[in-house]
FIVOSE-177227 format. One record per residue: x negated, y, z of N, C-alpha, C in turn; residue in one letter. Coordinates in steps of 0.05 Angstrom, whole numbers, plus 5000, padded with zeros to 4 digits. Layout:
<gutors>
XYZXYZXYZA
...
</gutors>
This chain:
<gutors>
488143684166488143814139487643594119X
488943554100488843404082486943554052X
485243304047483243354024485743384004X
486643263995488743363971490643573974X
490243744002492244013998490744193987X
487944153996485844383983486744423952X
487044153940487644103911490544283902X
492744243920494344353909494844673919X
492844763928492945073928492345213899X
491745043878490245133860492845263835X
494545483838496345513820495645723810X
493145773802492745973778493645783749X
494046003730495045853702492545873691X
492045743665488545633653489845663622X
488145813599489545763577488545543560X
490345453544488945253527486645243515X
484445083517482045083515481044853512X
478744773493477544493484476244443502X
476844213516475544103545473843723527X
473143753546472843343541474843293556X
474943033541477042903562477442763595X
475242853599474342723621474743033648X
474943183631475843523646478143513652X
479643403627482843363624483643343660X
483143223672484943043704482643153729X
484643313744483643313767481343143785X
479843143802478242993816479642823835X
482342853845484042703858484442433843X
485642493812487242363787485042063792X
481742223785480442103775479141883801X
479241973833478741783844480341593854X
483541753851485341523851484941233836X
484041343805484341093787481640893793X
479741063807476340923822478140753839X
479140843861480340653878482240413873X
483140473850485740233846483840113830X
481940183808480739973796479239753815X
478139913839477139683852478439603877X
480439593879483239383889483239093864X
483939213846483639013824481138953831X
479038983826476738793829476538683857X
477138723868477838583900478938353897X
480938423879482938233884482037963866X
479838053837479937823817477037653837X
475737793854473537633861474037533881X
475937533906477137323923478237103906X
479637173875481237003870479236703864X
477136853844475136703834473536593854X
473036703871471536653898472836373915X
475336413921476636243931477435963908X
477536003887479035813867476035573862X
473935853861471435563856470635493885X
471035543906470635383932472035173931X
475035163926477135033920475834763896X
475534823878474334753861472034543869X
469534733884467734493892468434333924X
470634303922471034033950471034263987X
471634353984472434554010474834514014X
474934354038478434314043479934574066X
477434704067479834964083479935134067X
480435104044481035264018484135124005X
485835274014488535174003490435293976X
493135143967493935333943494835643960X
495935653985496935813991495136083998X
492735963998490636214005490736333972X
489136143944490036243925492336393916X
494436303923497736503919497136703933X
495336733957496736993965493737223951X
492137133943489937313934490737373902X
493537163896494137253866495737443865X
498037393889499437633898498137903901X
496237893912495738133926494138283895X
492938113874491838303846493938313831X
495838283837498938253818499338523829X
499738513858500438853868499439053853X
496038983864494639273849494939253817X
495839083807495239163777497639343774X
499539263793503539463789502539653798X
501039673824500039993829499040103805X
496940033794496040153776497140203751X
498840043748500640063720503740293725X
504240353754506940343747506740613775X
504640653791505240783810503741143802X
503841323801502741523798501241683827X
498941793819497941903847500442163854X
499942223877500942303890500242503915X
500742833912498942933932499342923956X
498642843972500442743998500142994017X
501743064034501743254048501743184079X
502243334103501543224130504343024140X
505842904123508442754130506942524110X
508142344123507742034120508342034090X
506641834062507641804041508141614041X
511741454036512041184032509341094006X
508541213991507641043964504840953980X
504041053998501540914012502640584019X
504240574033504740304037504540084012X
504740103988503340013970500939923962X
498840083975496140113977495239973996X
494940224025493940214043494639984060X
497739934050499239774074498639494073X
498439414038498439154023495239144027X
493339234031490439144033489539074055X
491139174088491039084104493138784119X
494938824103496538564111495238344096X
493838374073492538134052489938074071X
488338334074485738284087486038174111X
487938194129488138084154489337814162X
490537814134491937524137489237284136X
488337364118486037254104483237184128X
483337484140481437474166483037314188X
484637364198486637124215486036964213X
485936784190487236494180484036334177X
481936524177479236474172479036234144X
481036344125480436234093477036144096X
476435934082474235804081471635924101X
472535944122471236014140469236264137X
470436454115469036684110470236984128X
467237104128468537414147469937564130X
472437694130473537834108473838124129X
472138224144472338474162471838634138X
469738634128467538814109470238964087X
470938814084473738864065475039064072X
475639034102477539354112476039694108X
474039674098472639884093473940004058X
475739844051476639994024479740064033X
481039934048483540164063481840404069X
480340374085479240594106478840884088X
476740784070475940984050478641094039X
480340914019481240994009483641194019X
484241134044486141384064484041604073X
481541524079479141724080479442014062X
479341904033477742054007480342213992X
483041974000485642123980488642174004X
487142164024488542114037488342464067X
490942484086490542664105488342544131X
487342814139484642744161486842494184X
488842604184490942504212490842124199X
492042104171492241794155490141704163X
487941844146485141664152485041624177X
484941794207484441694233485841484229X
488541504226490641274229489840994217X
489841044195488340784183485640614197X
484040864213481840714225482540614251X
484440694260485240644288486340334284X
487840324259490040044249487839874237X
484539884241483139714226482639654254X
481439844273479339754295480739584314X
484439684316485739544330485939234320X
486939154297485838884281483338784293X
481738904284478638754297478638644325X
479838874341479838784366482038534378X
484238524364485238274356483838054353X
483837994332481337814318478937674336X
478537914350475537874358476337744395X
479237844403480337754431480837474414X
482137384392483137044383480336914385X
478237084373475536864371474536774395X
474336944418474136944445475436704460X
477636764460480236454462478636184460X
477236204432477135994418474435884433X
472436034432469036044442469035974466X
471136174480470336244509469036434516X
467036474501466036744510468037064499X
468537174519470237454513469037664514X
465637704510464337924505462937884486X
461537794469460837764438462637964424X
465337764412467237804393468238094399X
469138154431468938424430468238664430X
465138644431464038884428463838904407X
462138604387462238644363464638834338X
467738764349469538854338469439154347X
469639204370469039444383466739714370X
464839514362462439654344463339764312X
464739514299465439454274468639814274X
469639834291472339994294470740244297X
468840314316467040504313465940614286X
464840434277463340484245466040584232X
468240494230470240564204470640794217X
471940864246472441124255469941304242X
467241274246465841504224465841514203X
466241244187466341284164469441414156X
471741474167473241594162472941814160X
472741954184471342294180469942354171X
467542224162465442344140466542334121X
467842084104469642124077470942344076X
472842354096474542544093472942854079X
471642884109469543124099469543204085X
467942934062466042974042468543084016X
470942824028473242984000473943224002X
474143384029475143594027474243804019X
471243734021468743904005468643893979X
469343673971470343643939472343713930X
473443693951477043933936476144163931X
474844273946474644583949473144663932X
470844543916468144573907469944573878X
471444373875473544333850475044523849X
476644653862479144893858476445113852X
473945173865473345443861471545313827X
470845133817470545083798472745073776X
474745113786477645003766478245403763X
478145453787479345783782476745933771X
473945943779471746053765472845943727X
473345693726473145583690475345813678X
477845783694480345943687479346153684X
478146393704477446663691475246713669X
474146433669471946473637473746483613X
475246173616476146203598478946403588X
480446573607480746833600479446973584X
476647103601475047333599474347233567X
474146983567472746893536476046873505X
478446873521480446893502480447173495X
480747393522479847713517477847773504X
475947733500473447753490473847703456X
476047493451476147353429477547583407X
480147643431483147713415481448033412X
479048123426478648383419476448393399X
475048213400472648213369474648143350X
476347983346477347893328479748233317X
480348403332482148663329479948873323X
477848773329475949043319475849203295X
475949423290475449513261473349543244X
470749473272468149423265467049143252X
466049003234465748803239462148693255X
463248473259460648323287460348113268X
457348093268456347863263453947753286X
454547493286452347353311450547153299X
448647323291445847123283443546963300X
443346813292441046583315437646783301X
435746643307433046673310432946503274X
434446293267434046183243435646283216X
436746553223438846673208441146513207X
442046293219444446223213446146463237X
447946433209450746583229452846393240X
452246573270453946313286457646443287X
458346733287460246743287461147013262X
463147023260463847343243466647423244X
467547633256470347733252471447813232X
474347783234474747903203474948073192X
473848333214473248573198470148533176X
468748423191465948323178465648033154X
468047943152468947833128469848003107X
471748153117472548373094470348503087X
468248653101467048863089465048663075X
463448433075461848243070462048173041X
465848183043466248063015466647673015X
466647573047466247313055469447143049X
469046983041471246783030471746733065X
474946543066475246523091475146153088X
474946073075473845833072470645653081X
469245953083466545933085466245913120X
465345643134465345733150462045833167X
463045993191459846143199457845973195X
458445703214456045503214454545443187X
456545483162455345333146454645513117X
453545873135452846013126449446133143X
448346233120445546313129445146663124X
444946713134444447113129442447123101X
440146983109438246993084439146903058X
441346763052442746563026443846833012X
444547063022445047203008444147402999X
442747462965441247632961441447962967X
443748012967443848262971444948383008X
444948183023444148243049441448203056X
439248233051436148223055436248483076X
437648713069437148913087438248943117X
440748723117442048513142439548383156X
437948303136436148063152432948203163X
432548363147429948493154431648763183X
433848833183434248903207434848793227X
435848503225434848353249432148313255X
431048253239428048083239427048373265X
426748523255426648703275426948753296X
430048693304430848613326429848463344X
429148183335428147983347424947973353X
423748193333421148233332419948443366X
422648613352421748813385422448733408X
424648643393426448573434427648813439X
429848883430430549273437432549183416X
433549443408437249473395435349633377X
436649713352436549783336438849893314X
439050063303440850203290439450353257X
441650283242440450413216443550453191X
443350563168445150673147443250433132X
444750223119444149983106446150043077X
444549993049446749973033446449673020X
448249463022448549273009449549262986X
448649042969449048922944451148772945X
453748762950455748472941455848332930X
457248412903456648382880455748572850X
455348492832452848662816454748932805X
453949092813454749442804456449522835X
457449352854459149412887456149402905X
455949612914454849662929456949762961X
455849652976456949813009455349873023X
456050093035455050223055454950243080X
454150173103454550153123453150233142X
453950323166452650303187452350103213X
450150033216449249733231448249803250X
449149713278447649773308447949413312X
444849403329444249023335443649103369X
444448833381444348873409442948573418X
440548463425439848153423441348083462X
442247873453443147723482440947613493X
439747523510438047413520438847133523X
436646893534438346663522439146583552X
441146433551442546383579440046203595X
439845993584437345793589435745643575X
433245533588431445493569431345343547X
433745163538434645073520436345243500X
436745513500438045663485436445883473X
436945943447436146193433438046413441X
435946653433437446943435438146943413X
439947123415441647173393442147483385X
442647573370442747813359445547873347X
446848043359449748183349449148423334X
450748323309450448633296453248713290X
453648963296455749143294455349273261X
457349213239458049383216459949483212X
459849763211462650023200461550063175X
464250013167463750193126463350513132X
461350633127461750933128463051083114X
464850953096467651083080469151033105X
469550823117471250853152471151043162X
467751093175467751313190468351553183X
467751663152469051913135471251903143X
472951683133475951743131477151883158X
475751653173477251793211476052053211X
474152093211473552383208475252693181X
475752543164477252723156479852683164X
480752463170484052493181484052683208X
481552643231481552903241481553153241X
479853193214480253483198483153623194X
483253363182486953473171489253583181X
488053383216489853553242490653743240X
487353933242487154173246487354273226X
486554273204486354343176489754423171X
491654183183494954213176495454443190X
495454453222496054683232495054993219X
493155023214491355253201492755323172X
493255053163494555213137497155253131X
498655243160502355303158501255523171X
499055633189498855913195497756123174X
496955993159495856083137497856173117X
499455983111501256033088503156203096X
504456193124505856413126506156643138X
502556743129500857023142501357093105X
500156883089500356993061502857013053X
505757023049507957043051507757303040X
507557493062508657763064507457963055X
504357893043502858113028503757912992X
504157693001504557512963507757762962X
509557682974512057872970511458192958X
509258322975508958532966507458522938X
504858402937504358342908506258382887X
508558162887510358142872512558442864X
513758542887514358712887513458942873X
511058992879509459202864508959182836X
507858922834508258842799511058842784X
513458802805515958882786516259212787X
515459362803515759592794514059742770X
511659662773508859672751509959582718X
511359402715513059332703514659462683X
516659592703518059722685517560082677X
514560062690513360352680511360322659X
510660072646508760042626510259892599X
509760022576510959982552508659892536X
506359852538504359802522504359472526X
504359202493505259052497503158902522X
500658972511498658802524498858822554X
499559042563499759092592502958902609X
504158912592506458822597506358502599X
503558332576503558142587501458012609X
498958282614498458282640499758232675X
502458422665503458352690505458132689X
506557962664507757762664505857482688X
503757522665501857292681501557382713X
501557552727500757662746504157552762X
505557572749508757482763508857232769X
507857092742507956782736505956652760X
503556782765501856672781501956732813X
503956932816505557042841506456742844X
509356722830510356542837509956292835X
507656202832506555932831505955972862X
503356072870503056212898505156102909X
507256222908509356272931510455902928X
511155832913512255512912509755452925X
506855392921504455232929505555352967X
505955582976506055613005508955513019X
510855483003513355363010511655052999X
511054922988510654642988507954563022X
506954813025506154813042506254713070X
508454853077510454973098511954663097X
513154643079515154303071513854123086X
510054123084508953883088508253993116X
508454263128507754233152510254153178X
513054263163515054323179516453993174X
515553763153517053563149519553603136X
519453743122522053883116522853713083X
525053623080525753523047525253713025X
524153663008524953892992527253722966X
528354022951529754002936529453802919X
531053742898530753412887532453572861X
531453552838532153552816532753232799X
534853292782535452952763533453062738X
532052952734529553052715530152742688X
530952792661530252672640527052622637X
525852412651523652352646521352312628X
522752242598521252342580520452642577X
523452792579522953032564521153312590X
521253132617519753362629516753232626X
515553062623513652942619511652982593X
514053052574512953222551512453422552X
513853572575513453792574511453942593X
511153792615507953782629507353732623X
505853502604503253512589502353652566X
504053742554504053982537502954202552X
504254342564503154522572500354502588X
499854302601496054232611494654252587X
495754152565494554042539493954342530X
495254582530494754862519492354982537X
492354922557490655022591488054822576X
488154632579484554482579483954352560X
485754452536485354222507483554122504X
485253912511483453602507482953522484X
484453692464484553572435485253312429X
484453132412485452782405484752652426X
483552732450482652532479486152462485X
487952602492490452582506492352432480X
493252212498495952112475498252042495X
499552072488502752062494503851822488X
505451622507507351502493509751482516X
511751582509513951592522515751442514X
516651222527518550992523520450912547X
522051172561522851022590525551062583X
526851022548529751082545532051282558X
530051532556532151712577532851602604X
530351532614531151502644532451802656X
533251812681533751962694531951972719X
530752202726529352092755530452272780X
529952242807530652412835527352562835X
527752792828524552922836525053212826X
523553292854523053622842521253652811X
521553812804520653852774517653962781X
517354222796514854252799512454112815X
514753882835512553792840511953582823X
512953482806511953332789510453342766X
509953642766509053782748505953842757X
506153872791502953812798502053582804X
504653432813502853062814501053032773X
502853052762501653042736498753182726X
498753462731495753572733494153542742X
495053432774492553262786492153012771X
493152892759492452642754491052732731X
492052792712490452922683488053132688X
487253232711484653312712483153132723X
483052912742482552692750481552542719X
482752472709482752342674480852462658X
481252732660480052912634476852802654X
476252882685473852892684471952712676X
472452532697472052202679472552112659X
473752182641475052022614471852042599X
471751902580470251992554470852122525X
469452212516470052382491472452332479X
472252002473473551792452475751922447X
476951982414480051972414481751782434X
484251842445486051592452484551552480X
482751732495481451712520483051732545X
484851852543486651922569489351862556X
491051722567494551572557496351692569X
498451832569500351832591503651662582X
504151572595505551382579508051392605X
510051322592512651272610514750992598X
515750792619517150582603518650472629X
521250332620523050202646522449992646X
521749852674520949592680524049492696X
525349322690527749302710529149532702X
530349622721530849792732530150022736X
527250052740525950272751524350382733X
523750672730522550802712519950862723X
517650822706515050802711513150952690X
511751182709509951402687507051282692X
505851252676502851182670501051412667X
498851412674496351672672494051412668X
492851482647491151132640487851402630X
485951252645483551432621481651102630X
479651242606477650972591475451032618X
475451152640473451212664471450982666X
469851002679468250722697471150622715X
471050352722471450232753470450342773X
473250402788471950472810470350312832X
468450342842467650272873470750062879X
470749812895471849772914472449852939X
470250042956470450122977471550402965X
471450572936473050772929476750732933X
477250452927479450522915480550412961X
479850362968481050312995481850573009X
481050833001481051083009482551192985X
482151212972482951422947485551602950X
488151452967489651642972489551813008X
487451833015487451793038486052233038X
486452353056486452633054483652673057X
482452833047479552943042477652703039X
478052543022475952393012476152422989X
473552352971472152552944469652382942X
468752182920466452182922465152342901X
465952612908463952812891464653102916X
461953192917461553282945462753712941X
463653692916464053962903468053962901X
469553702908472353732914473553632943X
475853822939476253762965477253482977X
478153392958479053122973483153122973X
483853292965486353362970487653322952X
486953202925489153262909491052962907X
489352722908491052482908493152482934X
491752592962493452542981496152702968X
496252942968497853072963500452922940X
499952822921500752652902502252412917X
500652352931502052112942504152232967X
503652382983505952613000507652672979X
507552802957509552832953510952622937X
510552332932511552152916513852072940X
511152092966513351912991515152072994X
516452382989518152492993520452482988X
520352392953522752342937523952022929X
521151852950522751542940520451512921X
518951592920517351382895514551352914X
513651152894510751082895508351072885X
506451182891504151122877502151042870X
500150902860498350662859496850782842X
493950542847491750522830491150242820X
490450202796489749942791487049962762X
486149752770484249782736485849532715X
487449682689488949672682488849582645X
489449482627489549562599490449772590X
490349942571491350192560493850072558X
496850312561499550232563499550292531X
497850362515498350412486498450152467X
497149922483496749632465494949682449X
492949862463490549752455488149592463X
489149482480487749292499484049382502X
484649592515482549682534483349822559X
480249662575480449632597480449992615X
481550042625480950282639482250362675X
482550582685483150662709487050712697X
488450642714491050782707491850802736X
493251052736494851132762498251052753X
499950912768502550872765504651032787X
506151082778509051322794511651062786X
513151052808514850882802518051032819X
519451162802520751332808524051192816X
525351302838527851252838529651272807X
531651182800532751242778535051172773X
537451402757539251382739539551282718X
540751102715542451022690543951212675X
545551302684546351502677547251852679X
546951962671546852252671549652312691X
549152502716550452582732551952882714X
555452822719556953082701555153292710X
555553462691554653752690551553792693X
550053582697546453612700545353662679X
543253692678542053732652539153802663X
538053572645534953602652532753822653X
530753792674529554002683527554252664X
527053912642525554152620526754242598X
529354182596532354352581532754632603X
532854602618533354912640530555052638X
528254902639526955122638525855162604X
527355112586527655142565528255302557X
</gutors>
């Protein structure tokens, strides 16, 4: 079994991740380059070794012994410069003969030739290793077999020479022994290091997974997390917890403190807590942002314990805007609330029909004026009814509704006129209508309640002031655009993130339904609707709330049409 197959069992994938560089390269990579560096140093200290013997008057020190120890660091420096490791498998690797092959033909020539009468045995112990540690269990035997057999060579020539033929050979005999263990224990030891490495390489891989998952899902949260130390620095924050914070994205965590900011104190004294008890904790926190924005939130803290004794615990806090949690909760409402009221509307159908019915017969049996315009209003308010349960029905069944070409000034005058008789506003309401006979695509009545919602919206909030509530109409481009402007407060920021959103109200006496509805039916016909804090469209340059409608539109008048508040004219 070869120590470097352990290595290449390792084909899990790893994601990109800040390592040192020294993580960068395998344990193979890195003892390859151990071993060839000290080939090279092998090679520069024979050179030097031999050149100053040479040097001080040793005449069995020749140039040819120098040439071949320059040769042989010329090799390893090409190994090292030019050869790449290589995982070797249980078949012979030519690129060993580079190595293994060239350290024993140098070392043995060297030991042969008895260069300045020095032992160069000791030397064969860096083949040995090095087929040992990067090398197959079968190489390394091999390698030790091709040292001990050398020795015993060597050690039969010294014998020759002496006479005596048991010294040199046991000694060599002893010396072939030692490398034979020191082969197998290397080996061993690498193979234990392969293995210890792959389950360290595949354990790092599923962290650093578990820690990219971990990442891509705090970072998708709708909650935001913040991770505070024991010194209030914040060590991390998602960007749901940047948004609700109000946090620049420039700012980064490290080089933010929880306590630096005055109006999270109630952030910090619910940690302090945390850290005080040792336990989780949960509370309804309202923060300060900035001066008149207040948020609201709800905060649950969870403390980590510290991994080791060099580390602080840390404290996670979880923040939801509780306009969030409303909203999800009323969009659940609405579910049910939708189903309930297409059963609703068309249970009321069939007694509204009879209503009606009965008041046209009532009708034509009463001649007294006043009674007569009793049951007018009683018809008129029938059939409002009955449109409000067909607009109903539209929004439950998805169904288009009809689409009138509406002259946009003149129906605009003509709904606000008529609100203006209903809740006289007196000099609060001003008009300016400037959209040059646009033409628009929109039912008339429902535009007639997008408009009342907006103008009771206005009237409530507005102030006394003449010139308090604007409705204004003008072509931008192309497109025709109606204004609803009042002198209100600013809203909340966490107001206006909801505002068209179904049953939210921050006043606990409405239902929440009238902007959605406004905006359903804008998305019906092609238009759009918005909120912005705005100047009066009158040029009077004050600041106020304006709602904008930005309507499909004609240029010109379709033959035979004729605008909606001329028909009902």
């Amino acid at each position: 079994m070869a120590a470097a197959e352990a290595m290449t069992e390792n084909s899990t994938w790893e994601l990109p991740a800040r390592i040192e560089p020294a993580e960068e390269l395998p344990a193979f990579h890195r003892l390859w380059l151990g071993f060839m560096a000290a080939r090279m140093g092998v090679g520069v200290v024979l050179l030097v070794l031999l050149g100053g013997l040479m040097l001080a008057g040793f005449t069995s020190v020749n140039g040819w012994q120098l040439a071949l120890c320059g040769a042989y660091l010329l090799a390893s420096v090409a190994v090292r410069m030019f050869a790449r490791p290589a995982m070797p498998g249980r078949t012979f690797d030519p690129q060993w003969v580079s190595t293994i092959g060239i350290d024993l033909l140098a070392f043995s020539t060297l030991q042969f030739l008895q260069a300045a009468s020095l032992n160069y045995a000791p030397l064969y112990a860096l083949p040995v290793l090095t087929a040992s540690v990067l090398g197959s269990f079968l190489l390394a035997l091999g390698t030790a077999a091709g040292v001990t057999l050398l020795l015993l060579i060597d050690g039969w020539l010294q014998a020759l020479l002496i006479g005596d033929h048991t010294g040199p050979l046991v000694q060599a005999g002893l010396s072939g022994g030692g490398y034979f263990a020191v082969a197998v224990l290397a080996n061993q030891l690498s193979v234990r290091l392969a293995r210890e490495e792959l389950a360290a390489r595949r354990s790092r891989s599923a962290i650093r997974t578990q820690a990219h998952v971990n990442e891509v899902v705090i970072e998708t949260l709708t909650e935001g997390v913040l991770v505070v130390g024991a010194d209030w620095q914040v060590h991390a924050a998602n960007p749901a917890a940047r948004q609700l914070l109000g946090w620049q994205a420039r700012e980064a965590p490290a080089s933010l403190a929880l306590i630096s900011r005055p109006g999270w104190k109630p952030l910090v004294a619910l940690a302090q807590r945390t850290f005080a008890d040792q336990t989780s904790h949960a509370a309804e926190l309202a923060l300060e942002l900035t001066r008149g924005e207040r948020l609201h939130v709800r905060v649950r803290t969870r403390l980590t314990p510290p991994q080791d004794a060099y580390a602080d615990a840390l404290c996670v806090m979880f923040l939801q805007d509780l306009r969030e949690a409303e909203a999800r909760l009323r969009t659940e409402k609405l579910a049910a609330m939708g189903r309930m009221s297409a059963a609703v509307a068309h249970e009321i159908r069939n007694p509204l029909a009879a209503i009606a019915q009965a008041n046209s017969l009532l009708a034509e049996e009463l001649s007294d004026a006043g009674q007569q315009q009793l049951t007018t209003m009683v018809r008129q308010n029938a059939q409002r009814l009955s449109r409000i349960v067909d607009e109903i029905l539209n929004l439950a069944r998805l169904q288009q509704p009809s689409t009138d070409w509406l002259e946009l000034d003149l129906a605009v005058d003509l709904f606000a006129r008529e609100w203006s008789e209903q809740n006289k506003p007196g000099e609060r309401l001003r008009l300016s209508l400037a959209s040059d006979a646009a033409w628009t695509a929109f039912d008339g009545e429902h535009l007639r309640r997008i408009l009342v919602n907006l103008l009771d919206n206005a009237l409530r909030y507005a102030s006394p002031a003449p010139g308090a509530i604007v409705v204004a109409t003008q072509m931008t481009g192309e497109q025709a655009r109606l204004h609803v402007w009042s002198n209100g407060a600013p809203l909340d920021p966490g107001v206006q993130r909801h505002l068209f959103e179904p049953f939210f109200s921050s006043e606990s006496r409405s239902s929440g339904l009238g902007l959605y509805i406004c905006r359903e039916l804008c998305d019906r016909h092609g238009a759009t609707i918005s909120y912005t804090r705005a100047p009066a469209p009158d040029g009077s340059g004050r600041d106020g709330n304006q709602f904008t409608i930005a309507f499909r539109t004609r240029a010109t008048v379709l033959p035979g049409a004729l605008p909606f508040a001329t028909i009902r004219a």
